[in-house]
C-alpha positions in Angstrom: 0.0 0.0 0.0 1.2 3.2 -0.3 1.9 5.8 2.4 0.0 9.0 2.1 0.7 12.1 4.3 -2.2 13.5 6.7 -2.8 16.2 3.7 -3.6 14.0 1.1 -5.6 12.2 3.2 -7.5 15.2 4.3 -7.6 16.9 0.8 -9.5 13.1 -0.3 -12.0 12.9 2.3 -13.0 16.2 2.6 -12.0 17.8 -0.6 -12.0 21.4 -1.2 -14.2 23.0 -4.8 -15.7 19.9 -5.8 -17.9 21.5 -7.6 -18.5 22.7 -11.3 -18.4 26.6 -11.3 -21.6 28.7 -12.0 -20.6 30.7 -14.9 -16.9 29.5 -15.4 -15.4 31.4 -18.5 -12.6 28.7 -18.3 -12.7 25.0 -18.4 -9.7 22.8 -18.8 -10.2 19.0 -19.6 -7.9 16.1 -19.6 -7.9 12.4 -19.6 -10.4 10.1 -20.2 -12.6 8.0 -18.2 -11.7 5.5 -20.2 -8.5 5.2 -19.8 -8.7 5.6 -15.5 -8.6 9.3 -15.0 -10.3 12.4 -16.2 -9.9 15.9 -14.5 -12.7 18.6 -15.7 -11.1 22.0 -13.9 -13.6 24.9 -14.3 -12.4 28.6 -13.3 -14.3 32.1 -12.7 -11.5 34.3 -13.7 -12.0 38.2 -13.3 -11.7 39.7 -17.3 -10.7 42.9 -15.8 -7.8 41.8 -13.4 -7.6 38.2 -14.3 -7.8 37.3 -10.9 -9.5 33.4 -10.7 -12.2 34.2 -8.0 -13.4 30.7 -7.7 -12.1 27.4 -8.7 -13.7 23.8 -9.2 -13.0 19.8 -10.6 -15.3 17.3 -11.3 -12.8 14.4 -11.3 -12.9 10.1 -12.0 -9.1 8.9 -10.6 -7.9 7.8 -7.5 -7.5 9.5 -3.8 -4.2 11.2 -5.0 -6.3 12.4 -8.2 -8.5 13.7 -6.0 -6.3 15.1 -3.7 -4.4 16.8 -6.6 -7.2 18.4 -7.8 -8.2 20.0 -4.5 -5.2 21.1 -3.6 -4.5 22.5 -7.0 -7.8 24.5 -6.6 -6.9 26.0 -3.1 -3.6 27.0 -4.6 -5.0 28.6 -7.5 -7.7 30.7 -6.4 -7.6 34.2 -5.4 -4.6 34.6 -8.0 -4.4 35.9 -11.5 -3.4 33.9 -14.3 0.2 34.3 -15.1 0.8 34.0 -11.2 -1.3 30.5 -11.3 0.6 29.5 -14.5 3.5 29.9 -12.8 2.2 26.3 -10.6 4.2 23.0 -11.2 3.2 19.5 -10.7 5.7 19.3 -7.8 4.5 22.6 -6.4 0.9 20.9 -6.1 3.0 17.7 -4.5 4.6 19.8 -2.2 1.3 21.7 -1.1 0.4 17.7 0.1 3.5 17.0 1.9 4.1 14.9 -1.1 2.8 12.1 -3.3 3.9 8.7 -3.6 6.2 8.6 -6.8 4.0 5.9 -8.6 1.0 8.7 -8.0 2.9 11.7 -9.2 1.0 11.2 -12.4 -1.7 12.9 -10.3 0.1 16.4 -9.9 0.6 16.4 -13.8 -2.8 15.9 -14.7 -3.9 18.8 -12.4 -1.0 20.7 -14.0 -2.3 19.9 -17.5 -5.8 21.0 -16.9 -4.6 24.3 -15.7 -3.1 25.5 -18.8 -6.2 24.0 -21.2 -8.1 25.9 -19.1 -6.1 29.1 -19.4 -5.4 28.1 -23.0 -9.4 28.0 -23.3 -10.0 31.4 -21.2 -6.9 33.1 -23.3 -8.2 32.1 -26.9 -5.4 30.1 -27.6 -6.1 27.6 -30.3 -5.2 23.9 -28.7 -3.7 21.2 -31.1 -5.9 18.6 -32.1 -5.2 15.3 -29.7 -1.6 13.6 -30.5 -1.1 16.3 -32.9 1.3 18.3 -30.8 3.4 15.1 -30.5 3.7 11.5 -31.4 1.3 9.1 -29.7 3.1 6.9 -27.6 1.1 5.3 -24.9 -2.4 4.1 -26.5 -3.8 2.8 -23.1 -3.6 6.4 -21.6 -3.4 8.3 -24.9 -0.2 10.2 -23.9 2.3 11.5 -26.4 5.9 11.7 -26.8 5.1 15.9 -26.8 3.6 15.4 -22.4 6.7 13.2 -22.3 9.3 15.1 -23.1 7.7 18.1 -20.6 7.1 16.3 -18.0 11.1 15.0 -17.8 12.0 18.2 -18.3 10.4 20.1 -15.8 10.8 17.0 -13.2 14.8 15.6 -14.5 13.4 12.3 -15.1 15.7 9.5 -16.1 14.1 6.1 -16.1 11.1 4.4 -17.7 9.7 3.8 -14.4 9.9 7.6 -14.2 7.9 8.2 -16.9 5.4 5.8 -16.0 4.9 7.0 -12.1 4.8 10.7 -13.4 3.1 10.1 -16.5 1.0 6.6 -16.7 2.5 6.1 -20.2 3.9 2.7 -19.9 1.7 2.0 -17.3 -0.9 -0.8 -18.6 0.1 -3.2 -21.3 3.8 -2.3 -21.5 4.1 -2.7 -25.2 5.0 1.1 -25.7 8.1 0.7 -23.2 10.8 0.9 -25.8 9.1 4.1 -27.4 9.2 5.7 -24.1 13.2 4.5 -23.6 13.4 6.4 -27.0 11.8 9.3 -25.8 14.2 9.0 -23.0 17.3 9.3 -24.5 16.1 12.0 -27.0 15.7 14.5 -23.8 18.7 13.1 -22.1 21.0 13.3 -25.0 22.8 9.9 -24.2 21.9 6.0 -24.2 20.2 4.3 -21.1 22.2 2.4 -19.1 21.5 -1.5 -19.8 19.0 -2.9 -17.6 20.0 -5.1 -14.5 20.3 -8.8 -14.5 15.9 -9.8 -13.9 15.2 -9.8 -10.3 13.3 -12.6 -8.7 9.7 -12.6 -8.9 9.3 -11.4 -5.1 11.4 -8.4 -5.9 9.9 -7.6 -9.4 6.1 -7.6 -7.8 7.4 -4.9 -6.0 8.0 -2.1 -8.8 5.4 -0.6 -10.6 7.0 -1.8 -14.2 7.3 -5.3 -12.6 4.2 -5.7 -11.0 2.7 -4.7 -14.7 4.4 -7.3 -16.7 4.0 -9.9 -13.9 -0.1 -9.2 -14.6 0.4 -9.4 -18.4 1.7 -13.0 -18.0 -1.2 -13.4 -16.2 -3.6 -12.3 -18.7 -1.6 -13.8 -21.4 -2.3 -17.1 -19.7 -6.3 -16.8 -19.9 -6.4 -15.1 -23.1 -6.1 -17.8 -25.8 -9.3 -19.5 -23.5 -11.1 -15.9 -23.9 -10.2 -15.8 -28.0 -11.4 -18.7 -28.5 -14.8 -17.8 -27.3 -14.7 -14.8 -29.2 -13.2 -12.5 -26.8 -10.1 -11.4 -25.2 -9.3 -9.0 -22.4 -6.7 -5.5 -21.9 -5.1 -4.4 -19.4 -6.6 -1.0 -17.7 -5.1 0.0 -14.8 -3.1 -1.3 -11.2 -3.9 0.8 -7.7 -2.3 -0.6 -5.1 -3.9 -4.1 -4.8 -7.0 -3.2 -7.1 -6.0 -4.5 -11.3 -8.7 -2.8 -13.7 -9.2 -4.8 -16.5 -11.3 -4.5 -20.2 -13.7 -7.3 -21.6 -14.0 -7.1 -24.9 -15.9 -9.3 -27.5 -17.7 -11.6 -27.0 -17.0 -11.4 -23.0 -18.4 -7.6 -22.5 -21.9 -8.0 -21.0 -21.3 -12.1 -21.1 -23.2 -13.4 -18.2 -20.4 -15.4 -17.4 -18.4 -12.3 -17.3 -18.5 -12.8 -13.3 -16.7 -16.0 -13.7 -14.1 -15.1 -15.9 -13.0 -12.2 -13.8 -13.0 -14.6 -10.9 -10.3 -16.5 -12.6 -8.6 -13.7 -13.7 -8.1 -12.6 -9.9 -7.2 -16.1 -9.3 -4.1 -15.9 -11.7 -3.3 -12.9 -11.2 -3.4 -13.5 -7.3 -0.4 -16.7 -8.0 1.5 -14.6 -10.2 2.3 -11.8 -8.2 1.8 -14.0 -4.7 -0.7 -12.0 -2.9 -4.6 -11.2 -2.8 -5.4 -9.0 -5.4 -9.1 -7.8 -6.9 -10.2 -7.6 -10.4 -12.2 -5.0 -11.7 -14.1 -4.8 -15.1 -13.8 -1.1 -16.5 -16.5 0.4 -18.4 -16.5 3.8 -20.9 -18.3 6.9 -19.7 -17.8 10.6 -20.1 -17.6 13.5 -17.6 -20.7 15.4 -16.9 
């Protein structure tokens, strides 16, 4: 499990501006429901002084999304626009007394909403999706362009970097070896050559191990699946909670219940510990 300071723990229990704004004139979305988070931040911003005099997020994520967003909003309000622009992703971390580094992912997305809701409230035309950048990262539709920011402003190094601060990476793994290309680009040399594999005890325990531990999993049930017409994706992993996708023949199966019982089961003796499987369905925010 992952250790949360008093803050976040207050700022997700009793978040602050959970709200949509009455008569926002700026509304910055990110993220996708389908894809585990979306962040909707609406602001009131004075035209005269550009001062934001209210601040709101309707949010779908986890406790640190949540705690993001309300911390981002307490930070914001009351100041005008280039002062709130000035805001970084570790500057909302720091306002919690910190995040986890697999939920710093969480302080990007309320940084990105933030400037599409400026971007929005300014004028400013924004790019079409991926066409700022190269997508990288189907799962969580995240291109090399967020990349290549986010290890800037934040000196990452690694892939498991990337995938704490970013999510890219962070489901089916197949986009790895794009994001050890984006990498090097920003860091202008080669990575180092991975370690030696760990054993399966120690590999559970990282984000990037845990993930391909699952995928074994799922490769193991998926020919059964195809066979029937179906197959099943990887969504998500929070803490001991793995989000998966039916698809085919399996979404709205009513075996469906079964299948994701032996899914958990699998991925339970892969990784060597209780774990719970849940089905992910599409939706949109309100």
């Amino acid at each position: 499990m992952w250790n949360y300071s008093e803050k976040v723990k207050q700022h997700f229990f009793t978040p602050k501006n959970a709200k949509a704004v009455d008569h926002a004139n700026a509304i910055g979305d990110v993220g996708s429901i389908s894809c585990g988070d979306a962040l909707r931040l609406s602001l009131k911003v004075n035209p005269d002084t550009d001062v934001i005099e209210d601040a709101g997020f309707q949010t779908f994520g986890c406790g640190s999304a949540i705690a993001s967003s309300s911390a981002l909003t307490e930070m914001i309000i009351g100041r005008t626009i280039d002062e709130a622009m000035t805001i970084t992703n570790q500057d909302i971390a720091d306002y919690l007394d910190g995040l986890p580094p697999e939920k710093m992912h969480c302080s990007v997305m309320g940084m990105e909403a933030l400037h599409a809701a400026v971007a929005q409230y300014r004028g400013e035309e924004v790019a079409e999706e991926h066409e700022e950048g190269e997508l990288i990262c189907k799962c969580f539709a995240i291109d090399d362009a967020l990349i290549k920011r986010v290890v800037a402003q934040n000196k990452l190094e690694t892939l498991e970097d990337v995938i704490n601060y970013t999510k890219a990476g962070g489901a089916c793994a197949a986009c790895h070896e794009k994001i050890e290309w984006v990498l090097e680009e920003c860091l202008g040399a080669p990575l180092a050559e991975p370690e030696a594999p760990a054993p399966a005890a120690s590999t559970a325990s990282t984000i990037v191990g845990r993930i391909r531990l699952i995928e074994q999993a799922l490769d193991q049930v998926r020919p059964q699946l195809q066979a029937d017409g179906g197959d099943v994706q990887l969504s998500d992993v929070e803490d001991d909670m793995v989000f998966i996708s039916l698809t085919g023949a399996c979404s709205g199966c009513g075996l469906s219940a079964a299948t994701i019982a032996m899914i958990e089961q699998k991925i339970s003796q892969v990784l060597g510990e209780n774990i719970t499987v849940y089905p992910t369905g599409s939706a949109s925010v309100a």
